[in-house]
C-alpha positions as CSV (number, residue, x, y, z in Angstrom):
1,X,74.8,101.2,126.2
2,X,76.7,97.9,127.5
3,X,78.7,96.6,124.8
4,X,76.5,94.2,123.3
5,X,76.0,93.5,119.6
6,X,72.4,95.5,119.9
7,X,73.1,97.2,116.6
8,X,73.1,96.7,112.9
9,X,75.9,98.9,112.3
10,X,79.3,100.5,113.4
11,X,80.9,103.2,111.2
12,X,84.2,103.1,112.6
13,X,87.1,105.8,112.0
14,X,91.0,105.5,113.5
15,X,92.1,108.9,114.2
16,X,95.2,110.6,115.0
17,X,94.9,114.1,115.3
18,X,92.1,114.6,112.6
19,X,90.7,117.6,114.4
20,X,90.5,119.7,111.3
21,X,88.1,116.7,109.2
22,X,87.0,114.7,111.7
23,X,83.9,116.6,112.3
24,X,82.1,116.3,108.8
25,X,83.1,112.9,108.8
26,X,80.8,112.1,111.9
27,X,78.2,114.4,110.5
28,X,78.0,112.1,107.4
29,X,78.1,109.4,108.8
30,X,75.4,110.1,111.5
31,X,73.4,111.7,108.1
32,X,73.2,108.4,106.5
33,X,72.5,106.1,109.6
34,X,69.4,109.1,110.0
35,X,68.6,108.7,106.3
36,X,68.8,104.4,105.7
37,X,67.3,104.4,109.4
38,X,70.0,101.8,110.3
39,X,70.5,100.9,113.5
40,X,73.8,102.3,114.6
41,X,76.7,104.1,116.0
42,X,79.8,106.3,115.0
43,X,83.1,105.0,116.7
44,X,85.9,106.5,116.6
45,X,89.4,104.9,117.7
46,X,91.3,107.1,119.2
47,X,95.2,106.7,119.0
48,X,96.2,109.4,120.9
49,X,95.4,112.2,119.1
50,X,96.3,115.5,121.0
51,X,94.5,118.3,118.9
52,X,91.6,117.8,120.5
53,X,89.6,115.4,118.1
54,X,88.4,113.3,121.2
55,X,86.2,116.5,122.6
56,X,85.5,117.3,118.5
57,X,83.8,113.3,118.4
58,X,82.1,113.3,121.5
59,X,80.3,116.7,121.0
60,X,79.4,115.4,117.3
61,X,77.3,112.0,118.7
62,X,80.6,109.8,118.4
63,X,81.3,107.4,120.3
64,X,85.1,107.4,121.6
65,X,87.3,104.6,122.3
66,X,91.2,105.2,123.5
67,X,93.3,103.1,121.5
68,X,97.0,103.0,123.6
69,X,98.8,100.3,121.1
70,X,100.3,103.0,118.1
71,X,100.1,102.5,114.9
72,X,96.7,102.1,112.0
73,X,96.1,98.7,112.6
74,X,96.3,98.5,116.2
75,X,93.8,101.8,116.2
76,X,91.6,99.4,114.1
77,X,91.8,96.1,116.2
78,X,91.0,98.3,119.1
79,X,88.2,99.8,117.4
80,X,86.5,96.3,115.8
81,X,87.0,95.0,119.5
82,X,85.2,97.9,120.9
83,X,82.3,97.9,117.9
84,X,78.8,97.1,118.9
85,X,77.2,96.7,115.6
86,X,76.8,93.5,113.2
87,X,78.3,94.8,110.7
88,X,81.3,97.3,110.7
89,X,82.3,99.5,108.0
90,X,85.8,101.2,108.4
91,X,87.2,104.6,106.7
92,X,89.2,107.1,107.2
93,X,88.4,109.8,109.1
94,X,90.5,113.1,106.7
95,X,86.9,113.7,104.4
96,X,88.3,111.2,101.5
97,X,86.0,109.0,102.1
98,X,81.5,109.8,101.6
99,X,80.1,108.6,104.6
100,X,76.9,109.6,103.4
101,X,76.8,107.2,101.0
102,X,77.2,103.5,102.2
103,X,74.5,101.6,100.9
104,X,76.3,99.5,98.2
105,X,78.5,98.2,101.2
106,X,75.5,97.5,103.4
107,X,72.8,95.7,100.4
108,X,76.1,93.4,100.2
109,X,76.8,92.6,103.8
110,X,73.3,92.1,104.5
111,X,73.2,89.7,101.4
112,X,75.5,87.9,103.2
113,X,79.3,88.7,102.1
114,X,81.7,88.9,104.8
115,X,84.4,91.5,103.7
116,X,83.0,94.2,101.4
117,X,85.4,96.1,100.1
118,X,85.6,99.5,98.3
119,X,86.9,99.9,94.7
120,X,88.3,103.5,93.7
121,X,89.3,102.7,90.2
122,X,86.1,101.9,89.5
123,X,84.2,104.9,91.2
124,X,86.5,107.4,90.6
125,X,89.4,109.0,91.8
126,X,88.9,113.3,92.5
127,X,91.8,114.6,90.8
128,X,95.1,115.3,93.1
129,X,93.6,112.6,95.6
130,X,96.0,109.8,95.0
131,X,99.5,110.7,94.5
132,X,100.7,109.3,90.8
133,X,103.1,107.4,92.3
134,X,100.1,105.1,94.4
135,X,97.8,105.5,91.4
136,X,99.9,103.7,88.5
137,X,102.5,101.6,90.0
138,X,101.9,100.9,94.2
139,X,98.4,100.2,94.1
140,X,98.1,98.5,91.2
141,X,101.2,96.4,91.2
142,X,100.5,95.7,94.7
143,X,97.0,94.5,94.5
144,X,98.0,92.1,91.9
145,X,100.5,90.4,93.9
146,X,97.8,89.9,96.4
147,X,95.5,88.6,93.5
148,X,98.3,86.3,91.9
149,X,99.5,85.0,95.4
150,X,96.5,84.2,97.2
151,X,93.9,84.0,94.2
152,X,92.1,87.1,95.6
153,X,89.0,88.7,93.7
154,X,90.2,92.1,95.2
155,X,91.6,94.4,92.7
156,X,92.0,98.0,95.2
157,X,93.7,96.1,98.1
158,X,94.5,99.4,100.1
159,X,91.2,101.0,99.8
160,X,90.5,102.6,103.3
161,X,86.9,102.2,103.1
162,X,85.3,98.9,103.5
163,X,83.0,96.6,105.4
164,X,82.7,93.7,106.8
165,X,80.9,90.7,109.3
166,X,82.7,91.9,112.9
167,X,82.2,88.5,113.7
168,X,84.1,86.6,110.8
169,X,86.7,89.4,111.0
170,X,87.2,89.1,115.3
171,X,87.7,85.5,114.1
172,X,90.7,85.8,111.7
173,X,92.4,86.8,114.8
174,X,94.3,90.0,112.8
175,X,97.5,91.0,114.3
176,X,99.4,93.2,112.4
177,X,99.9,97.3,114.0
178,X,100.6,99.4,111.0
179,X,99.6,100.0,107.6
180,X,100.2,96.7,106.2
181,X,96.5,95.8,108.2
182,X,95.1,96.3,105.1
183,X,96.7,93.6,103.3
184,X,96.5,90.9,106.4
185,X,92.6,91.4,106.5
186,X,92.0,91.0,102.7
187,X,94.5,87.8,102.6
188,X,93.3,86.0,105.9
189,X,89.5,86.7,104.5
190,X,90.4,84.9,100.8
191,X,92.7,82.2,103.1
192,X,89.9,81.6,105.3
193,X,87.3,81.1,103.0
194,X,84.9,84.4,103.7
195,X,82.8,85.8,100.9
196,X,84.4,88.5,99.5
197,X,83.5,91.4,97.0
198,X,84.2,95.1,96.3
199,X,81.9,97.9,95.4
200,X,83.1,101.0,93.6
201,X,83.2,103.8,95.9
202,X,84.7,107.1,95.2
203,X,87.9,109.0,96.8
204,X,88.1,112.7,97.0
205,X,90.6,114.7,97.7
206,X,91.4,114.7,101.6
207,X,90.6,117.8,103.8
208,X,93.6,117.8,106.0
209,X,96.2,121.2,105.6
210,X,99.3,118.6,107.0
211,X,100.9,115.6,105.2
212,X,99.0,112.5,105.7
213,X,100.3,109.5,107.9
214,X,100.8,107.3,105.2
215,X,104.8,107.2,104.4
216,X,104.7,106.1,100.8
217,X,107.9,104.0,100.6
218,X,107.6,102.7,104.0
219,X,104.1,101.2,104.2
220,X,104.5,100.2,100.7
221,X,107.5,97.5,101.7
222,X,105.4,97.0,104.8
223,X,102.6,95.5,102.5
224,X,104.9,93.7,100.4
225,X,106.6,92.2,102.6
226,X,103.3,90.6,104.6
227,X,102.5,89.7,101.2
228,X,105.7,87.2,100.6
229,X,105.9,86.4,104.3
230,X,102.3,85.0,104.7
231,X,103.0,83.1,100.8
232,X,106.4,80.8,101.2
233,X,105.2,79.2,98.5
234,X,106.3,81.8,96.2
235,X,109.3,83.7,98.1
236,X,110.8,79.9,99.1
237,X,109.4,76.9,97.5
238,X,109.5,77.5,94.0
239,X,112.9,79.4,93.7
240,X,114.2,77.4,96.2
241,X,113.3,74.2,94.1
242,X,114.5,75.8,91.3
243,X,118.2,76.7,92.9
244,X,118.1,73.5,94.1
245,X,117.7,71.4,91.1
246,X,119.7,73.5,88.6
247,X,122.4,73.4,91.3
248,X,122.4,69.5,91.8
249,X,122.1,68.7,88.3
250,X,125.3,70.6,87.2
251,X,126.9,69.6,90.4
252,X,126.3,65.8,89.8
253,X,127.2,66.7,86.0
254,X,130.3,68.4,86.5
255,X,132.0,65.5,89.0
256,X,132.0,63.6,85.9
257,X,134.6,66.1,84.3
258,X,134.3,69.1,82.5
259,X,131.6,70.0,80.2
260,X,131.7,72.5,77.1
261,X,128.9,73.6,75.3
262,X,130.2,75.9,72.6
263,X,132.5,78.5,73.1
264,X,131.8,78.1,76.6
265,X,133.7,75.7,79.2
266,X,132.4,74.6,82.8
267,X,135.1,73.4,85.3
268,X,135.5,72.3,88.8
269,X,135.2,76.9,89.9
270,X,131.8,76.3,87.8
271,X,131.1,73.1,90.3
272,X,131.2,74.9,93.5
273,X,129.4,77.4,92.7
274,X,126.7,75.3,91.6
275,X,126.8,73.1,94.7
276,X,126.5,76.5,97.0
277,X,123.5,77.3,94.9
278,X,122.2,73.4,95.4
279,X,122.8,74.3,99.5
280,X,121.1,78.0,99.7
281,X,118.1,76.6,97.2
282,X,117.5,73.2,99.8
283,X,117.9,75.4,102.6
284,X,114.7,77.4,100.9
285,X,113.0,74.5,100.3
286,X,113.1,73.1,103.6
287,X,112.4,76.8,105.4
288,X,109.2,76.5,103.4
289,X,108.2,72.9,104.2
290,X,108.9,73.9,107.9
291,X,107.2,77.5,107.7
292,X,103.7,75.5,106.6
293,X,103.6,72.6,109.1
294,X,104.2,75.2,111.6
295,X,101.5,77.5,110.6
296,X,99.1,74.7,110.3
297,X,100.3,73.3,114.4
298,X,99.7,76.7,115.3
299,X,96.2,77.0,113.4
300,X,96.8,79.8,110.8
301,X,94.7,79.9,107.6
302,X,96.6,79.1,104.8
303,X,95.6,77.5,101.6
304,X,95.8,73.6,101.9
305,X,97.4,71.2,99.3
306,X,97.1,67.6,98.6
307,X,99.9,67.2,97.4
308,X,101.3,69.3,100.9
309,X,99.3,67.0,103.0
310,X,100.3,63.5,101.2
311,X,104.1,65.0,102.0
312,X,103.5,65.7,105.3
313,X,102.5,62.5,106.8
314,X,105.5,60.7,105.2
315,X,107.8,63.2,106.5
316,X,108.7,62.7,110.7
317,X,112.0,63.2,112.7
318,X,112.7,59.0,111.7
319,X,112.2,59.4,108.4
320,X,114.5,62.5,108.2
321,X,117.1,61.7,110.1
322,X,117.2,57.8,108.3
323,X,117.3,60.0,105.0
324,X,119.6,62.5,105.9
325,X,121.7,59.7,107.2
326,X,122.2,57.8,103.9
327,X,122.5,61.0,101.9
328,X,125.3,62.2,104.2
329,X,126.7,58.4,104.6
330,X,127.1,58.5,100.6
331,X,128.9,61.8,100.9
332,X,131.3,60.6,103.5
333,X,132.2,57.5,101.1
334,X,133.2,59.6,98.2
335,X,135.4,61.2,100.6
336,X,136.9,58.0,101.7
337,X,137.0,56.7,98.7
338,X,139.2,59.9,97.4
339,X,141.3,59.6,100.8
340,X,142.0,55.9,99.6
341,X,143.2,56.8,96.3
342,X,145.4,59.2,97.6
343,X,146.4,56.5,99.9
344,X,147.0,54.3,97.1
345,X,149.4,56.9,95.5
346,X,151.5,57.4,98.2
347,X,149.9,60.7,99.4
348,X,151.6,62.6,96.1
349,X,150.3,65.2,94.0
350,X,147.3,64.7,93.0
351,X,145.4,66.1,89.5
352,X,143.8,69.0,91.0
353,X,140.7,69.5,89.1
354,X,139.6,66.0,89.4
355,X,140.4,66.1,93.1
356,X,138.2,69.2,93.5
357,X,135.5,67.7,91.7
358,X,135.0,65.0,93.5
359,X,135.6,66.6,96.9
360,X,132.9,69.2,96.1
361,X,130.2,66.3,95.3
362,X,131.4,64.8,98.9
363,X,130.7,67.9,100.7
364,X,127.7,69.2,99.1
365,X,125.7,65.3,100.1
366,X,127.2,65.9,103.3
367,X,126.0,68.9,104.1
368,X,122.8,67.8,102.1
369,X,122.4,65.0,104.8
370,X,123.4,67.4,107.6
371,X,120.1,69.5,106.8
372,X,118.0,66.9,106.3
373,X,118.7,65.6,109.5
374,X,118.7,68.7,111.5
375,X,115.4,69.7,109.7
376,X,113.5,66.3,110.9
377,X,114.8,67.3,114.6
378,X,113.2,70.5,114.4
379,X,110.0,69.1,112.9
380,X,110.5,66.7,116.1
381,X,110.3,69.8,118.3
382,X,107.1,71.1,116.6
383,X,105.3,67.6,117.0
384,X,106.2,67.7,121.0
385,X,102.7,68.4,122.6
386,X,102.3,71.5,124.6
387,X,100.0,72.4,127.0
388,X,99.6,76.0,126.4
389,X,98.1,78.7,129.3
């Protein structure tokens, strides 16, 4: 059959050496296409297994396409590429998963949702199928990240089985290779808009006599760390607003002289370490700032702000660099000004904590300005146009 969207449906399974399940997986599968009369195909994408699944597919009505890019998500891309049907629902292929039973997926995709997605804690988990450790604290604590970051509906971001529009989906352009695939296609479908829900489906217990792919730690800080990545909202912007101000403040505060509040005293040592903090805190601001406009000149989906937009046409390499110029101009004058009281006293001793103190408010707008500056000439390099081949 030319690959064509000709059919309704594509019940698509990675595999990597699933020889020992992969067989009653296909038979389910094929069962319910048989029983809903759904037109439709099994497709399994093959990632080099070497057990012999490939001949195990094939002689069970599968349809098989070689994957050569390692890794889940790569097997996955491959596979949605390679699909033929409408709709696509995904699972894997070690018997966890009922493949004869898909219908709450389908009455939803057909009703027009475009990621369906399954929900374990609410259809049951078999016991011994989820390991304690995902059950109670990665799963869980996890999925609620992704809820709290991106305002996601999804409450079992890592369930295996799901469905979805292979349309909408081929359009969020999904990159990632591994496990954390899971995560990018939940976040880029809330980002982009699609109509999302879940469904409870059930998890058993899986078939296979060797230790699953999944490497608990591993794949966990994968999917954490796409999480914060893809929000710099929360892993930049805010703490680095927060540094920022807290660290100017009792930078600014300080240069005045000493302050004491109780039994506790803050001196000049107090100073600089709150001006490093001002430095690292701007530096996260402006890595955020940057990350966004770049993301939008490069077309990602990412959730849009007025308050973002309203920023972003006032900020330009002119405006930066006029910014940055006066901030680090004001800098350099407290400098000057402290060289010319030195001056003044014929270059003696000087009191050393006052000395500090204002040297430490010179340096930090100085190297305030220096960002500022350097940040509006890469925003300059972003706004160059490129014709791209």
């Amino acid at each position: 059959m030319p690959l064509t969207e000709t059919l309704e449906l594509s019940i698509l399974m990675p595999c990597l050496n699933e020889a020992e399940t992969l067989a009653v997986c296909i038979d389910k599968a094929q069962a319910y296409l048989e029983r809903s009369g759904i037109s439709g195909e099994v497709l399994i994408a093959d990632n080099g297994s070497t057990d012999g699944s490939q001949e195990i597919a094939a002689a069970h009505g599968a349809r098989v396409v070689a994957v050569a890019d390692k890794g889940y998500g790569s097997a996955l891309i491959g596979g949605i590429a390679a699909a033929q049907g409408t709709y696509v629902i995904m699972g894997d292929a070690d018997d966890s998963y009922d493949f004869s039973n898909l219908d709450g997926f389908m009455d939803r995709l057909r009703a027009g949702d475009e990621l369906v997605m399954g929900n374990r804690f609410l259809g049951g988990i078999e016991p011994g199928a989820m390991p304690p450790l995902h059950k109670y604290l990665g799963n869980p604590v996890l999925s609620w990240i992704g809820r709290v970051l991106f305002r996601s509906p999804i409450k079992d971001f890592h369930c295996g089985l799901r469905g979805f529009n292979r349309r909408s989906m081929l359009a969020l352009h999904l990159q990632t290779t591994g496990m954390e695939f899971a995560s990018e296609m939940v976040v880029k479908s809330t980002l982009g808009g699609s109509r999302v829900s879940e469904v409870p489906t059930t998890l058993s217990k899986d078939g296979r006599s060797r230790p699953p792919h999944l490497r608990s730690w591993h794949d966990g800080w994968r999917h954490l760390r796409f999480l914060l990545i893809f929000s710099p909202r929360w892993l930049f912007l805010i703490p680095g607003t927060l540094g920022f101000g807290i660290g100017m403040i009792g930078s600014v505060l300080l240069s005045a002289g000493p302050i004491v509040v109780g039994p506790v005293g803050f001196y000049a040592s107090s100073q600089v370490y709150l001006a490093a903090l001002s430095v690292v805190g701007y530096q996260a601001v402006l890595f955020a700032i940057l990350t966004k406009i770049y993301a939008q000149h490069e077309g990602f989906q990412i959730p849009r702000s007025r308050n973002f937009d309203r920023l972003q046409k006032r900020i330009s390499l002119e405006s930066s660099a006029i910014v940055g110029a006066l901030v680090f101009i004001l800098g350099l004058g407290i400098a000057i000004a402290q060289l010319a009281g030195w001056a003044a006293s014929g270059y003696g001793a000087l009191e050393a904590d006052a000395a500090i103190r204002g040297a430490v408010l010179a340096a930090l707008l100085m190297m305030l300005g220096a960002q500022t500056v350097m940040a509006g000439l890469f925003l300059g390099v972003l706004s160059v146009g490129l014709k791209r081949v």
